[in-house]
N, C-alpha and C positions, 0 to 999 in steps of 0.2 A: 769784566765782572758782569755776569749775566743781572738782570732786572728782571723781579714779577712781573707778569703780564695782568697782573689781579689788581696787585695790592701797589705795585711799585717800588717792594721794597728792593735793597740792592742786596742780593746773595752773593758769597765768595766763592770763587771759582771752583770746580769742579762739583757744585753744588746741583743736586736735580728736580729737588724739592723748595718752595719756598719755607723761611723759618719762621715767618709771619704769620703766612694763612693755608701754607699747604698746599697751594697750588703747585702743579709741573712747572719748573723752568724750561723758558726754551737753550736749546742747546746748539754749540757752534756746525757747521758743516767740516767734514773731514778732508774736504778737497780746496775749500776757499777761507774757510773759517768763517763765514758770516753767517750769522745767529738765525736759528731755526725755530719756529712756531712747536709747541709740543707735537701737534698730530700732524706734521710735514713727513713725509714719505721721500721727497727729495728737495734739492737748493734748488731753492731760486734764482739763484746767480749762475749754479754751474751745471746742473739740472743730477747728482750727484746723487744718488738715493743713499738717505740716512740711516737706513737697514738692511746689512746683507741680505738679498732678494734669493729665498730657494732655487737651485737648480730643478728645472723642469726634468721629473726623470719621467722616462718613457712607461704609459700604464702596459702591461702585461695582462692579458687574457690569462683568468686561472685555467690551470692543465685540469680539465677531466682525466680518472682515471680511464683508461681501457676496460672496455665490456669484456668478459672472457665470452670464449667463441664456444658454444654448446659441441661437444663434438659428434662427432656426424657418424650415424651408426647403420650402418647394412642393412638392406634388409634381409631374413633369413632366405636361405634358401628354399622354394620349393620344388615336390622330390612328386614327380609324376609314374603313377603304377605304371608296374611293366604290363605291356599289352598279355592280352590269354591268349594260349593257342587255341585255336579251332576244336570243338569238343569233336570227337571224334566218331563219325555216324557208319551205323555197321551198312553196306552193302547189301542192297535187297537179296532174296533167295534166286536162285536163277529159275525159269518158269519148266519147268516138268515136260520134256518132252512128250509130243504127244504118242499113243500109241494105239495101233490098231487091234478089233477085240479081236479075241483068239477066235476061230473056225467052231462055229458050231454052240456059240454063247449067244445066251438070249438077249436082244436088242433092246434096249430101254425107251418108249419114245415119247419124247417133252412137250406134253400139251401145255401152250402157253393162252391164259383166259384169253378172250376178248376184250375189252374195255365196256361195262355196260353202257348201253345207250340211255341217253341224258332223258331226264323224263322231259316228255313234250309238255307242255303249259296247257292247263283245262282253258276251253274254248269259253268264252263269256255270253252270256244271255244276251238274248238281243230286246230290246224295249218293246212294251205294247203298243204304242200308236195308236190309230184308231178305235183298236180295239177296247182298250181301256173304256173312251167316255161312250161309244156304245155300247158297251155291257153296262156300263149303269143306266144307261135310259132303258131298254130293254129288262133288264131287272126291276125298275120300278113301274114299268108296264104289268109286267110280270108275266108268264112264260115259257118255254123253253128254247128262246134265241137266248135270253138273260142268263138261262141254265150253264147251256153248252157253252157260251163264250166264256163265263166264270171259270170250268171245269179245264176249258181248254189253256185261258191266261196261266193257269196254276197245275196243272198238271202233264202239261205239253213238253214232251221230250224229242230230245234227237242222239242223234248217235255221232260221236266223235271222235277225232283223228287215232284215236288207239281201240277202236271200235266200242268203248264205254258208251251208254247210257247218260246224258247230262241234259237239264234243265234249259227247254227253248229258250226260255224269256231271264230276264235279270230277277233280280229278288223283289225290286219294286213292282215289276208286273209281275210277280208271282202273288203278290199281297194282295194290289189290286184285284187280282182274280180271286182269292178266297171270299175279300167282302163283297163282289159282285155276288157271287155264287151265295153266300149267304141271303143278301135282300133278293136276290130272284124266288130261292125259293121261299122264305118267308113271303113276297108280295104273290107267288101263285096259290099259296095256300089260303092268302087272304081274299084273293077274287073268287077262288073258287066257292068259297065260303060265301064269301057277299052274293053271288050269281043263286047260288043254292037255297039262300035264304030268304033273296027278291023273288022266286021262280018260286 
């Protein structure tokens, strides 16, 4: 007759409950018979587990379905143009044989120009030098050294490589010499004057 473990009252067999207080009875082992605590798992005596213990079954990885396989697609042909034939090029004329003029036919005959001759480069003036600062002292003496050097700076030609006529001196003694030639004669017009008027 199992006993409360609580209360102590005495239950009658096959009982699992107390009728007292409601507590669990403990209950016998199946291999020994000696009385088990409610929350016993196995005996004590025979080591006996007091609840059939699930069978371990083995876990199983879930199956993935299969991926369907994309299927595999060609690529199209490609269709390469047929070569061209060769365009078709006419044959030049064949050259004219030559022939000699008939007896007594008048000659034709092929003057070919010259090439003209390249113009030659005009010759360049050549500078005054001395001449220059002596025409101005000479022109502010006054005179005709001042004259004729003026006349000459600026009016002095030569003759050049295609037998043309071209100016001795550059442009700067050509200039030079018009304003000499200018103060010469202005200062001989002025001495003479001064002389004729002292006298």
């Amino acid at each position: 007759m199992p006993v409360c473990p609580n209360c102590s009252n005495a239950a009658p067999d096959g009982a699992r409950f107390c009728e007292s207080c409601g507590g669990q009875l403990p209950t016998g082992c199946s291999g020994c018979g000696q009385p088990l605590a409610p929350a016993a798992a196995f005996c004590g005596a025979c080591g006996t587990p007091t609840a059939p213990q699930p069978s371990a079954s083995p876990i199983t990885p879930p199956v993935q379905p299969a991926q369907p396989v994309p299927p595999v697609t060609p690529p199209p042909p490609q269709y390469q143009a047929a070569p061209q034939p060769p365009a078709f090029q006419q044959p030049p004329p064949p050259a004219a044989p030559y022939q000699a003029p008939a007896p007594g036919a008048p000659q034709v005959n092929v003057h070919v120009a010259a090439p003209a001759a390249q113009a030659q480069p005009m010759m360049q003036g050549q500078p005054g030098g001395w001449k220059i600062p002596a025409g101005y002292v000479f022109a502010l003496l006054g005179g005709l050294i001042g004259v004729i050097l003026g006349a000459h700076l600026w009016r002095a030609q030569v003759t050049g490589p295609q037998g043309v006529k071209v100016p001795r001196y550059n442009d700067s003694a050509r200039f030079h010499g018009k304003i000499i030639l200018a103060i010469a004669c202005v200062a001989t017009v002025f001495w003479v004057s001064f002389n004729a008027a002292g006298g």
